[in-house]
PDB file of N, CA, C and O in Angstrom, chain B, residues numbered from 101:
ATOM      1  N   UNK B 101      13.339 -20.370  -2.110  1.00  0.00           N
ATOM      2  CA  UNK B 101      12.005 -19.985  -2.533  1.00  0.00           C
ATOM      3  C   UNK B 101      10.994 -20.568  -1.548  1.00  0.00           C
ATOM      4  O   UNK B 101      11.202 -21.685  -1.075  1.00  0.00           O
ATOM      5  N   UNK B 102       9.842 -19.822  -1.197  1.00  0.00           N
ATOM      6  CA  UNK B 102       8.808 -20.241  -0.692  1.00  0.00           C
ATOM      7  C   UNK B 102       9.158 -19.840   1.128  1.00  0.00           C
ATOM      8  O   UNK B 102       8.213 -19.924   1.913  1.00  0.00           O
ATOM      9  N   UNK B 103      10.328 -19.488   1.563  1.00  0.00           N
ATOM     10  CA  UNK B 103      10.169 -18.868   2.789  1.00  0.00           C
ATOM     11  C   UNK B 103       8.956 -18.116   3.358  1.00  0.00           C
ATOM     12  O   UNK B 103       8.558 -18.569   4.432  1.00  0.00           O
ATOM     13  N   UNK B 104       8.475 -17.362   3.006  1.00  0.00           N
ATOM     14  CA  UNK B 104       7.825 -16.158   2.984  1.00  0.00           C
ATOM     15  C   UNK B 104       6.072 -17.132   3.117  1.00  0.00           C
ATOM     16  O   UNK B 104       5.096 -16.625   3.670  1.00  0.00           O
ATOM     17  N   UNK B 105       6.062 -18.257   2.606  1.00  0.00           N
ATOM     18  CA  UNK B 105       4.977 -18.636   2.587  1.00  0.00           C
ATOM     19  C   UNK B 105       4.184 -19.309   4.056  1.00  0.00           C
ATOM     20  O   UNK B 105       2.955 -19.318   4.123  1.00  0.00           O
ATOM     21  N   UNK B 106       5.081 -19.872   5.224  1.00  0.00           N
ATOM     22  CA  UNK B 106       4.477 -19.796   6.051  1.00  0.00           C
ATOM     23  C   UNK B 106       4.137 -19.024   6.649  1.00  0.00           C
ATOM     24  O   UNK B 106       3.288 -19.331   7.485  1.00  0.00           O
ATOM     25  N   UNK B 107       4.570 -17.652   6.581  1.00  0.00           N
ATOM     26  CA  UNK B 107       4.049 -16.011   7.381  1.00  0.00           C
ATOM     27  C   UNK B 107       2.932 -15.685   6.560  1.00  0.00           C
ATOM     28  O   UNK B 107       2.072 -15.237   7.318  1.00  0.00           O
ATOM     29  N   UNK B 108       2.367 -15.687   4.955  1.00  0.00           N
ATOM     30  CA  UNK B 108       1.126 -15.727   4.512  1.00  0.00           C
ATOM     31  C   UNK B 108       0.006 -16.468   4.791  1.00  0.00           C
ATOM     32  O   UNK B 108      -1.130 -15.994   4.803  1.00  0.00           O
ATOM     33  N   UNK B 109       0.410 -18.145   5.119  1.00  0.00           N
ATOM     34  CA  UNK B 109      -0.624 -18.868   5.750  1.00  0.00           C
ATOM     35  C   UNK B 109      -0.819 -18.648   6.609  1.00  0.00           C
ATOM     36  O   UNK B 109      -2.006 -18.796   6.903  1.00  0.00           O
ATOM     37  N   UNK B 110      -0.030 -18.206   7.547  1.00  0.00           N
ATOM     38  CA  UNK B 110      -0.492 -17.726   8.973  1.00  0.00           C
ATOM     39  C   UNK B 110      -1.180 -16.821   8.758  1.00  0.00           C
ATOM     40  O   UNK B 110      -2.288 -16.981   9.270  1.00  0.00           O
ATOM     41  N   UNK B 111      -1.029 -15.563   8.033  1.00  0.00           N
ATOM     42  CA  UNK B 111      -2.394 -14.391   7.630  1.00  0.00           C
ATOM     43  C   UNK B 111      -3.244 -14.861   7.515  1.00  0.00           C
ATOM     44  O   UNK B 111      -4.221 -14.434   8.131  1.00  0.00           O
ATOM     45  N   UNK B 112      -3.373 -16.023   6.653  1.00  0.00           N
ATOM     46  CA  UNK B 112      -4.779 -16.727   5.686  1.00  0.00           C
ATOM     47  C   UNK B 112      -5.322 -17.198   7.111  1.00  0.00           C
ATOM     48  O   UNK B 112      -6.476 -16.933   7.448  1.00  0.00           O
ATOM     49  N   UNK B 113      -4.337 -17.994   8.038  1.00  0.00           N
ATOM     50  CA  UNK B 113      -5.482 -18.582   9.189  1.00  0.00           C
ATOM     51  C   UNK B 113      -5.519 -18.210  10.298  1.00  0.00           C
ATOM     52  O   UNK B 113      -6.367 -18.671  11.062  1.00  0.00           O
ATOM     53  N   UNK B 114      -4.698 -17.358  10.669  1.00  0.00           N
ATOM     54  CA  UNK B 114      -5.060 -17.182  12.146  1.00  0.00           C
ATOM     55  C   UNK B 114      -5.488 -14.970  12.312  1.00  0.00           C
ATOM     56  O   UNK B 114      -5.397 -14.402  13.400  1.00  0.00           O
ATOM     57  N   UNK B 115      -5.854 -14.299  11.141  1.00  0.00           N
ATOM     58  CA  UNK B 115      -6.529 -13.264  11.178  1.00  0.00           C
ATOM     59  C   UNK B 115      -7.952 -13.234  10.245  1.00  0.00           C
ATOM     60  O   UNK B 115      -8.367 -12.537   9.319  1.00  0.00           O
ATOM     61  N   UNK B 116      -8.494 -14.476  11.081  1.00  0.00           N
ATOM     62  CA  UNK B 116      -9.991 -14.106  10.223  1.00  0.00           C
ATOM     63  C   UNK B 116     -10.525 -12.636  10.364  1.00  0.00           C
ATOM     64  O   UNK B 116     -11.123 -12.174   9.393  1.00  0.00           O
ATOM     65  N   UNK B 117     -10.397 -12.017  11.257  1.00  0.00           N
ATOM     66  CA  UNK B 117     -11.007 -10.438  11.795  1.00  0.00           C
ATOM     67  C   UNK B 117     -11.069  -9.447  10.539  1.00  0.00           C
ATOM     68  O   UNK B 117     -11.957  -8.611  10.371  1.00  0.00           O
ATOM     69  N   UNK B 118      -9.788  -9.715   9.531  1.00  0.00           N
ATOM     70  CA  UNK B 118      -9.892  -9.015   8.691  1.00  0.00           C
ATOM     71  C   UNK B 118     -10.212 -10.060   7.476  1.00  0.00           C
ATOM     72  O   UNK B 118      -9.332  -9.871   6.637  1.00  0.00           O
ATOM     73  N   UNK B 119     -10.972 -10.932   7.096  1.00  0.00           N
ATOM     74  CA  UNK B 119     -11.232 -11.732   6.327  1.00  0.00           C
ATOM     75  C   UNK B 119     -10.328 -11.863   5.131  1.00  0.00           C
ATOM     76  O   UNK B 119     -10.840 -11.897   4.012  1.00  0.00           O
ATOM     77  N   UNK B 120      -8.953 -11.944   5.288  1.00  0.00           N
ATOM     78  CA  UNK B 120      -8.185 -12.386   4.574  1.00  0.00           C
ATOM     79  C   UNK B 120      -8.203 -13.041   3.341  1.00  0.00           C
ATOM     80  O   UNK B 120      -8.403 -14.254   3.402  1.00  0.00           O
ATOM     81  N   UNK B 121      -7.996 -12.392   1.894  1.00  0.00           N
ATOM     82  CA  UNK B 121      -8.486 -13.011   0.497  1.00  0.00           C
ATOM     83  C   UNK B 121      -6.835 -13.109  -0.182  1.00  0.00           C
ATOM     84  O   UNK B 121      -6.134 -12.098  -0.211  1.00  0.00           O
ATOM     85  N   UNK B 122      -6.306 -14.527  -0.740  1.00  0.00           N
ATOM     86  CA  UNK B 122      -5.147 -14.337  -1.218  1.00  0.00           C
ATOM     87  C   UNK B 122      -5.786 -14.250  -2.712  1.00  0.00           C
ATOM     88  O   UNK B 122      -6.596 -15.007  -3.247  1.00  0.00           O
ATOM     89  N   UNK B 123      -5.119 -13.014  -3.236  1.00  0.00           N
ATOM     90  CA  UNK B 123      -5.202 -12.564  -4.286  1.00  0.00           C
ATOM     91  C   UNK B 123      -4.051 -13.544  -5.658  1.00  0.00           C
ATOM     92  O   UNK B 123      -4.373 -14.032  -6.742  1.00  0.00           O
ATOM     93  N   UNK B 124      -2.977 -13.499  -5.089  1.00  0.00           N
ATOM     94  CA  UNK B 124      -2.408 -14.212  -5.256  1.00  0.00           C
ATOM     95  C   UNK B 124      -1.280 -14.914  -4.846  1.00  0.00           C
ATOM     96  O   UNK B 124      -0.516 -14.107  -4.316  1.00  0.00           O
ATOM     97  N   UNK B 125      -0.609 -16.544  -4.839  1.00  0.00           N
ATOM     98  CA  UNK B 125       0.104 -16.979  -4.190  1.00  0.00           C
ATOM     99  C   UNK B 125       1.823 -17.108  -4.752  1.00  0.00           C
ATOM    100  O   UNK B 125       2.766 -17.674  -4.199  1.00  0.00           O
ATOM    101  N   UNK B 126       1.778 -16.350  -6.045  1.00  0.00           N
ATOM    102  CA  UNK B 126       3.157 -16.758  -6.494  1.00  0.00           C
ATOM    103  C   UNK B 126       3.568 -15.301  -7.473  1.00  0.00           C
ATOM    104  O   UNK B 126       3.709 -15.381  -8.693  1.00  0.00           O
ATOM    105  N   UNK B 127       3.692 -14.257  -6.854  1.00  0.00           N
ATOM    106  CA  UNK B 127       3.859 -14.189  -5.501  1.00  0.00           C
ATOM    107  C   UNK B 127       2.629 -13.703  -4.622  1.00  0.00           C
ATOM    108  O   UNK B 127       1.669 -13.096  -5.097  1.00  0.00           O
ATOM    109  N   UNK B 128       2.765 -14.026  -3.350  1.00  0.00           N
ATOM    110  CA  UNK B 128       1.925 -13.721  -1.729  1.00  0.00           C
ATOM    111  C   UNK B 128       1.315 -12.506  -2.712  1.00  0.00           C
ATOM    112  O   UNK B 128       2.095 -11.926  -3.466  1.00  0.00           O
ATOM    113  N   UNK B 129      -0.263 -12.097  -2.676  1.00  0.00           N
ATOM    114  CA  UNK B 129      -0.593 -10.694  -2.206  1.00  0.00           C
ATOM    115  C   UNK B 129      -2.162 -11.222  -1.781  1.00  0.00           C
ATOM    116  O   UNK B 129      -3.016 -11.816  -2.439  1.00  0.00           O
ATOM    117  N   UNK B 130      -2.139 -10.726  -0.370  1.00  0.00           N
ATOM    118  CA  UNK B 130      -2.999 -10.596   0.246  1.00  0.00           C
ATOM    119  C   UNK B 130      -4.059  -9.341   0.289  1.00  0.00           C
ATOM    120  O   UNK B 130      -3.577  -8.229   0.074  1.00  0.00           O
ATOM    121  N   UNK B 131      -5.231  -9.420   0.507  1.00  0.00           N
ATOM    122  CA  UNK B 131      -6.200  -8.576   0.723  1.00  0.00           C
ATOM    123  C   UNK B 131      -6.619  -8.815   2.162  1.00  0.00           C
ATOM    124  O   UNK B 131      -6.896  -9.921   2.625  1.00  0.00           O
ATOM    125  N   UNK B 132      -6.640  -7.375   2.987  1.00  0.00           N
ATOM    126  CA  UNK B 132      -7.604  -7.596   4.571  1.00  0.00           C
ATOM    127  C   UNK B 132      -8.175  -6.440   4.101  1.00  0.00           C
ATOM    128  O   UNK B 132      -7.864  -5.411   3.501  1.00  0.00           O
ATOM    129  N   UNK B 133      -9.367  -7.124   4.718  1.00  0.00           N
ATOM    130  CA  UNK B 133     -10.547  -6.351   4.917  1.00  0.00           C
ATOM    131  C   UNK B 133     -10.887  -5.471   6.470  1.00  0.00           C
ATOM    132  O   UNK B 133     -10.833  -6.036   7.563  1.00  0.00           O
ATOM    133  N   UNK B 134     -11.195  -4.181   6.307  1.00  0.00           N
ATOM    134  CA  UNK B 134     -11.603  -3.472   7.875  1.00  0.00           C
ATOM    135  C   UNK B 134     -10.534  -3.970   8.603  1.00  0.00           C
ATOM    136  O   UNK B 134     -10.749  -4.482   9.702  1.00  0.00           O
ATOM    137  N   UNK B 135      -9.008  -3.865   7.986  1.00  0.00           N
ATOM    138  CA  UNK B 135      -7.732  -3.330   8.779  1.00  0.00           C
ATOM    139  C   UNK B 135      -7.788  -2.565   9.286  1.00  0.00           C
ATOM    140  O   UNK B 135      -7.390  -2.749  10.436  1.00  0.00           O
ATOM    141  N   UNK B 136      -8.315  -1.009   8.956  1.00  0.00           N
ATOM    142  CA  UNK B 136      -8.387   0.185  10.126  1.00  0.00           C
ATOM    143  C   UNK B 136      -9.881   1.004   9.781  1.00  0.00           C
ATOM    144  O   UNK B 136     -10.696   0.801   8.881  1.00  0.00           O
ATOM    145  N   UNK B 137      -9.871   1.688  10.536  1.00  0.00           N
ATOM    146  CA  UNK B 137     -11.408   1.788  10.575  1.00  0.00           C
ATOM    147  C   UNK B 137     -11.646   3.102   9.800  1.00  0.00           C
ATOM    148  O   UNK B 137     -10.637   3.801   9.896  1.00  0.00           O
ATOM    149  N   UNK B 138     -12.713   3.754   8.989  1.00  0.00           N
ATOM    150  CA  UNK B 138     -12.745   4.999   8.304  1.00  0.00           C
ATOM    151  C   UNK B 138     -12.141   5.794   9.251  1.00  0.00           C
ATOM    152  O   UNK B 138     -11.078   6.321   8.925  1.00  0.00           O
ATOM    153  N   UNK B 139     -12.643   6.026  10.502  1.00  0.00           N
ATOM    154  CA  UNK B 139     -12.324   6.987  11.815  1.00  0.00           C
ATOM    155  C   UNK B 139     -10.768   7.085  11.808  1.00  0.00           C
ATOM    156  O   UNK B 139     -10.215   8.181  11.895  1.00  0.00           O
ATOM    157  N   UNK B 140      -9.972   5.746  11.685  1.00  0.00           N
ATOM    158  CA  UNK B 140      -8.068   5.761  11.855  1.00  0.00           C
ATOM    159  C   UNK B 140      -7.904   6.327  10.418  1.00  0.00           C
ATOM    160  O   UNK B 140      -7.357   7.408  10.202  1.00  0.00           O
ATOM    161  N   UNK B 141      -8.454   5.462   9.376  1.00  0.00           N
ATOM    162  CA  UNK B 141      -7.931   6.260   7.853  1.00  0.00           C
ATOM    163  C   UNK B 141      -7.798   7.809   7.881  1.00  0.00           C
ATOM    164  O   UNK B 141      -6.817   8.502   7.613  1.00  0.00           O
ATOM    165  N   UNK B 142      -9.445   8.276   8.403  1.00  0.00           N
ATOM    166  CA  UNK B 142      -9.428   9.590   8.220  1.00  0.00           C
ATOM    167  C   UNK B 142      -8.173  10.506   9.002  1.00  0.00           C
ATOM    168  O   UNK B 142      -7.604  11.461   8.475  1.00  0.00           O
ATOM    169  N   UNK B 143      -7.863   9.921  10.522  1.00  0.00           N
ATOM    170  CA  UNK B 143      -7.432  10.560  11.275  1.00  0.00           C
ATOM    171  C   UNK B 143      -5.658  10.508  10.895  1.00  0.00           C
ATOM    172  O   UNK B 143      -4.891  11.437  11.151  1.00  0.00           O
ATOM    173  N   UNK B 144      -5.272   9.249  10.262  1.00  0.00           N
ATOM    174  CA  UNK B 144      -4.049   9.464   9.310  1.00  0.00           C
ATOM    175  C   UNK B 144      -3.764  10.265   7.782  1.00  0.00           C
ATOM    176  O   UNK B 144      -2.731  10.598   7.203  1.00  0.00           O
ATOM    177  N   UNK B 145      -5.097  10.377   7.484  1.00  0.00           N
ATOM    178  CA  UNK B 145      -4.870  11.593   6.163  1.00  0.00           C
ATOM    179  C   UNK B 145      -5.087  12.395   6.605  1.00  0.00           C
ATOM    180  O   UNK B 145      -4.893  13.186   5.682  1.00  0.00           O
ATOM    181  N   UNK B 146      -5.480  13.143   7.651  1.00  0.00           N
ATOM    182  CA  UNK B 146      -5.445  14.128   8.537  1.00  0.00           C
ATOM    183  C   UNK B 146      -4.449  14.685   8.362  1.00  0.00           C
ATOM    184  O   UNK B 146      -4.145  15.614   7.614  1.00  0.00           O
ATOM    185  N   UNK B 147      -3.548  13.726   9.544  1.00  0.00           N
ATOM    186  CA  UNK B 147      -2.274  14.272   9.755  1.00  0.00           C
ATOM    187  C   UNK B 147      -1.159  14.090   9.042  1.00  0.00           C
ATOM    188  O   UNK B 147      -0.099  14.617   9.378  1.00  0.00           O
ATOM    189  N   UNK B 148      -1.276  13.359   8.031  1.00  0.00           N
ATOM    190  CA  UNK B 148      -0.487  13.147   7.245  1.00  0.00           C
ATOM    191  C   UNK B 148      -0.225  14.726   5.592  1.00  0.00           C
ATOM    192  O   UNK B 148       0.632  15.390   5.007  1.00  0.00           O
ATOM    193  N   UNK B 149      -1.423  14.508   5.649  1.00  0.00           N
ATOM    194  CA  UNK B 149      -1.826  16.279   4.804  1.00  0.00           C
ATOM    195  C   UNK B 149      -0.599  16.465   4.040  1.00  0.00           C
ATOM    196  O   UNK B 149      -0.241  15.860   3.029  1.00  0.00           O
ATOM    197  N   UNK B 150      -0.077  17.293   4.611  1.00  0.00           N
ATOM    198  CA  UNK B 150       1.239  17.981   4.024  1.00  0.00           C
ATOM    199  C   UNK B 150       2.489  17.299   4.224  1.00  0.00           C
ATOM    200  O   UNK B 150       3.483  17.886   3.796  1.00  0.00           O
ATOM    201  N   UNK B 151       2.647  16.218   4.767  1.00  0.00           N
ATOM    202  CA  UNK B 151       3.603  15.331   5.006  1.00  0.00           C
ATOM    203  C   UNK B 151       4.102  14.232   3.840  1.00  0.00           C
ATOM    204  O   UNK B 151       5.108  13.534   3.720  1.00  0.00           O
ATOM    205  N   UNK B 152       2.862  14.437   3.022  1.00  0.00           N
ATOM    206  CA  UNK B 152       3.390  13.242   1.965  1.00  0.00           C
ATOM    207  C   UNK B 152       4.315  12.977   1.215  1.00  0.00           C
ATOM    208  O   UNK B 152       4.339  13.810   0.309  1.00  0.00           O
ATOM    209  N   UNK B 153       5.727  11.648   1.044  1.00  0.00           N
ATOM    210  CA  UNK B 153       6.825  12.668   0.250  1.00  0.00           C
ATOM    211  C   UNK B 153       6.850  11.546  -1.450  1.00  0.00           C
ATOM    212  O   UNK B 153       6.056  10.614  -1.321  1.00  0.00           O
ATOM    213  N   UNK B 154       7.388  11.537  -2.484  1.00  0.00           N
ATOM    214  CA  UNK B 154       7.357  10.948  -3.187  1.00  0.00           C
ATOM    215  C   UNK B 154       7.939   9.527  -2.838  1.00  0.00           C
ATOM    216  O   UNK B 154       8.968   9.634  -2.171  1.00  0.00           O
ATOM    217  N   UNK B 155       7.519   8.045  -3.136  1.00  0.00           N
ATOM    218  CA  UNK B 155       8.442   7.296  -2.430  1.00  0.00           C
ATOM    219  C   UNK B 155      10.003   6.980  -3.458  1.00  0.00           C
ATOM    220  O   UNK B 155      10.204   7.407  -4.595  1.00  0.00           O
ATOM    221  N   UNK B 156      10.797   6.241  -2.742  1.00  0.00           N
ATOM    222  CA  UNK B 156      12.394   5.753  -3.115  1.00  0.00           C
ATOM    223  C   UNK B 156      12.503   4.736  -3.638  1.00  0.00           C
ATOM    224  O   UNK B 156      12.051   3.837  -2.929  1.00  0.00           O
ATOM    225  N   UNK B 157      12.956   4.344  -4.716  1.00  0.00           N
ATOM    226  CA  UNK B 157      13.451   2.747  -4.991  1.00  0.00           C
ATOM    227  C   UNK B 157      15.181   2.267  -4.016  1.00  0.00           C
ATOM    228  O   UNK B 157      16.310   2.285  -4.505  1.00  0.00           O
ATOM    229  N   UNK B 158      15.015   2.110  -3.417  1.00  0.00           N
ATOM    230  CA  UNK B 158      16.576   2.145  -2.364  1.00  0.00           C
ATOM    231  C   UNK B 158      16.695   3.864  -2.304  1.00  0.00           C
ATOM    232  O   UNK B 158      15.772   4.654  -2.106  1.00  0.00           O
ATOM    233  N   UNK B 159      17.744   4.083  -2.476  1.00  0.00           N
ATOM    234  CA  UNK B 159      17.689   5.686  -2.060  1.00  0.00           C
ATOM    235  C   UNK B 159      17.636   6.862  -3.226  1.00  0.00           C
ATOM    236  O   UNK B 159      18.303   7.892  -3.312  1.00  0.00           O
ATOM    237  N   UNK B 160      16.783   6.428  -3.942  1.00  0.00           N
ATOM    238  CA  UNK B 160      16.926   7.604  -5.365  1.00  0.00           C
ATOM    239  C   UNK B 160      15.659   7.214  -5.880  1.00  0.00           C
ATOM    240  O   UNK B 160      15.078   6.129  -5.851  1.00  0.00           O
ATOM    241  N   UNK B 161      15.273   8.601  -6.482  1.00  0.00           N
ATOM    242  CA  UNK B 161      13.839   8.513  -7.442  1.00  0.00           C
ATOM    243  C   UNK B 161      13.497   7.919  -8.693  1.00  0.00           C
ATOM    244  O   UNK B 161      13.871   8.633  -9.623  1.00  0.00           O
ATOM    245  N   UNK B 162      12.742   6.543  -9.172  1.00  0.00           N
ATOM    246  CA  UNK B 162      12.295   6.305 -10.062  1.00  0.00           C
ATOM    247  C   UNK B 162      11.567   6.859 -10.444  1.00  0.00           C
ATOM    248  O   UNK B 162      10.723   7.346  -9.692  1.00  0.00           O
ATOM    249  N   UNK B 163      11.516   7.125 -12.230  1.00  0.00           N
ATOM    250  CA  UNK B 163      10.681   7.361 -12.705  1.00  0.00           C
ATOM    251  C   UNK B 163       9.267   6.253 -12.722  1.00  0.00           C
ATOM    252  O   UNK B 163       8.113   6.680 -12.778  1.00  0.00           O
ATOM    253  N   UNK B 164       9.580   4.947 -12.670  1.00  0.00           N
ATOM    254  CA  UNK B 164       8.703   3.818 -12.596  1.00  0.00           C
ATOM    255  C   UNK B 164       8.209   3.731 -11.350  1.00  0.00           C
ATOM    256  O   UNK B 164       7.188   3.087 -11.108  1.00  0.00           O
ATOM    257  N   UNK B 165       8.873   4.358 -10.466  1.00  0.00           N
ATOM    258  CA  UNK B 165       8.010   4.473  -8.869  1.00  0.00           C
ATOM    259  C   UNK B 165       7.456   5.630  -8.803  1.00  0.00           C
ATOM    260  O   UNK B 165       7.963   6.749  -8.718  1.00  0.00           O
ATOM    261  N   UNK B 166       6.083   5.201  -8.861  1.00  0.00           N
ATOM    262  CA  UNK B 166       5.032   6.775  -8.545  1.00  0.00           C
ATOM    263  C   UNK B 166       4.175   7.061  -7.409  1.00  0.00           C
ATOM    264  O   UNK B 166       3.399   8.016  -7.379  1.00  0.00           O
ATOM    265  N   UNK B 167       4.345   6.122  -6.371  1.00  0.00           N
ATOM    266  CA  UNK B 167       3.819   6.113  -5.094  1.00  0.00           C
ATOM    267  C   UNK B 167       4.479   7.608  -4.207  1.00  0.00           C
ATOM    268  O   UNK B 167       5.431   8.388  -4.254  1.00  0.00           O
ATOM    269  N   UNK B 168       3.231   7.338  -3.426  1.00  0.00           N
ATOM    270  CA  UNK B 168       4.074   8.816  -2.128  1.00  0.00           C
ATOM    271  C   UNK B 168       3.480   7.998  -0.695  1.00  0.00           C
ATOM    272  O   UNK B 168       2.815   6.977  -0.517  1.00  0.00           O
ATOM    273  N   UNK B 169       3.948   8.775  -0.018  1.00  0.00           N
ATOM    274  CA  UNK B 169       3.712   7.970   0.997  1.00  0.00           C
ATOM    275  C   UNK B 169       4.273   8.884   2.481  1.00  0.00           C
ATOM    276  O   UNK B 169       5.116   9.779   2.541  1.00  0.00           O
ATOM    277  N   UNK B 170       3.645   8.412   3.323  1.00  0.00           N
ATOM    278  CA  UNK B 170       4.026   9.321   4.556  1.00  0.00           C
ATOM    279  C   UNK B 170       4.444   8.554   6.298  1.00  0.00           C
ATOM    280  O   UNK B 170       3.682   7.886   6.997  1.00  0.00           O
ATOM    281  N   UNK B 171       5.531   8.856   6.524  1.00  0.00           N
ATOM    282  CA  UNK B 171       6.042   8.482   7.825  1.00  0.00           C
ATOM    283  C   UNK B 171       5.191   9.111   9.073  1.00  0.00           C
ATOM    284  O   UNK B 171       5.145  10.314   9.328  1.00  0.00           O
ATOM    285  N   UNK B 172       4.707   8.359   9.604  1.00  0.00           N
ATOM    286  CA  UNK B 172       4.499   9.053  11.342  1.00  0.00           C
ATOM    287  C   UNK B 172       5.318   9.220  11.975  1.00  0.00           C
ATOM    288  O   UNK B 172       5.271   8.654  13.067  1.00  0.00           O
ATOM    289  N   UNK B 173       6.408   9.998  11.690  1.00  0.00           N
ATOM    290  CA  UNK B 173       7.531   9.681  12.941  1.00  0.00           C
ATOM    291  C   UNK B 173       6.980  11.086  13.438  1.00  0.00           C
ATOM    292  O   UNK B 173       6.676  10.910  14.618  1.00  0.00           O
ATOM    293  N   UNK B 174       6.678  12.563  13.034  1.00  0.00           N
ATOM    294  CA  UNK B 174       6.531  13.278  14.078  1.00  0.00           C
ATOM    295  C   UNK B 174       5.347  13.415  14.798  1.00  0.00           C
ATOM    296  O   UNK B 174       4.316  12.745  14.726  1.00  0.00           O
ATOM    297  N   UNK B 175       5.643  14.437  15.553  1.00  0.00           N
ATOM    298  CA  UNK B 175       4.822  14.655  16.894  1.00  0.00           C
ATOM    299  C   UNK B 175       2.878  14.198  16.964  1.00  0.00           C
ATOM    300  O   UNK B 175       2.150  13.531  17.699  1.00  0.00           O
ATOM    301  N   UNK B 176       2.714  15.133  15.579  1.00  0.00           N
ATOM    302  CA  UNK B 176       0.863  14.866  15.707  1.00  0.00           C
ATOM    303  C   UNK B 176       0.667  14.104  15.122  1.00  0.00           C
ATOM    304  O   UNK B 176      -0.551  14.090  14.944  1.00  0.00           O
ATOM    305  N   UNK B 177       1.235  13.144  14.498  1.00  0.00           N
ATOM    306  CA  UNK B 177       0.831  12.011  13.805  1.00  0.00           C
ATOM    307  C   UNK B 177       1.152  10.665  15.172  1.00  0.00           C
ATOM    308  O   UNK B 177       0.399   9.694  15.244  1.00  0.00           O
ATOM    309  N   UNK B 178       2.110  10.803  15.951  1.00  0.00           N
ATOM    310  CA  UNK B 178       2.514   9.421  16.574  1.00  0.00           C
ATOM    311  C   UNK B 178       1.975   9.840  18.003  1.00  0.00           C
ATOM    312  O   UNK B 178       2.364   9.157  18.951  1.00  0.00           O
ATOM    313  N   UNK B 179       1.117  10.896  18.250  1.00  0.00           N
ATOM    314  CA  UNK B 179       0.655  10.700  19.735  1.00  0.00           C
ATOM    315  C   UNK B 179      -0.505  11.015  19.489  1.00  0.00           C
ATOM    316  O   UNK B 179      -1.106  11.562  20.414  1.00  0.00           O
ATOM    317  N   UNK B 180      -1.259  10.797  18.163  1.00  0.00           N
ATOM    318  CA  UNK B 180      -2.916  10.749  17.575  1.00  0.00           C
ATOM    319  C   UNK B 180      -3.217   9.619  18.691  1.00  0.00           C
ATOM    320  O   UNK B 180      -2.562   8.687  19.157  1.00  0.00           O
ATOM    321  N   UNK B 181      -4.478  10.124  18.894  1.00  0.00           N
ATOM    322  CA  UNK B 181      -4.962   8.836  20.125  1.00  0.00           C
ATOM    323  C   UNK B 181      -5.300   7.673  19.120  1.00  0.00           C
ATOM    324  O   UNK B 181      -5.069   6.528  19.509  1.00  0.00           O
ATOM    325  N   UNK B 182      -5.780   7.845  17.968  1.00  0.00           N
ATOM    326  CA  UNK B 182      -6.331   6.859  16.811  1.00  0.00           C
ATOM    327  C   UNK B 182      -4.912   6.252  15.824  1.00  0.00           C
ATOM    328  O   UNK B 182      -5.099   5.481  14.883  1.00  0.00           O
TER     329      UNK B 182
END
């Protein structure tokens, strides 16, 4: 237990840029702030559009998992200049 906690303090101190808020510590969840800019958000829901797929708990669909979510692996999403 507690591995994971020197890679959070390091968030907490050495990325002020995104003003780093621990939400909470047991377990880690962090908040950054102006991680990407409206201009990158927009330009990844862009291309992401029709790409979105439901997400996996390991390799099969929960009903308790209701997230979707989208890979950049192809072409107009991973050579977006943004």
């Amino acid at each position: 237990q507690g591995k994971l906690n020197p890679l959070f303090e390091r968030v907490m101190r050495d990325f002020e840029q995104y003003s780093p808020v621990a939400i909470s510590k047991d377990p880690w969840l962090v908040q950054l702030h102006d991680f990407i800019s409206d201009e990158e958000a927009a330009a990844f829901l862009k291309r992401c559009d029709s790409h979105f797929e439901r997400s996996l708990a390991g390799d099969q669909l929960n009903p308790v998992r209701t997230s979707f979510q989208c890979w950049c692996n192809f072409a107009d999403c991973f050579t977006d200049p943004l």
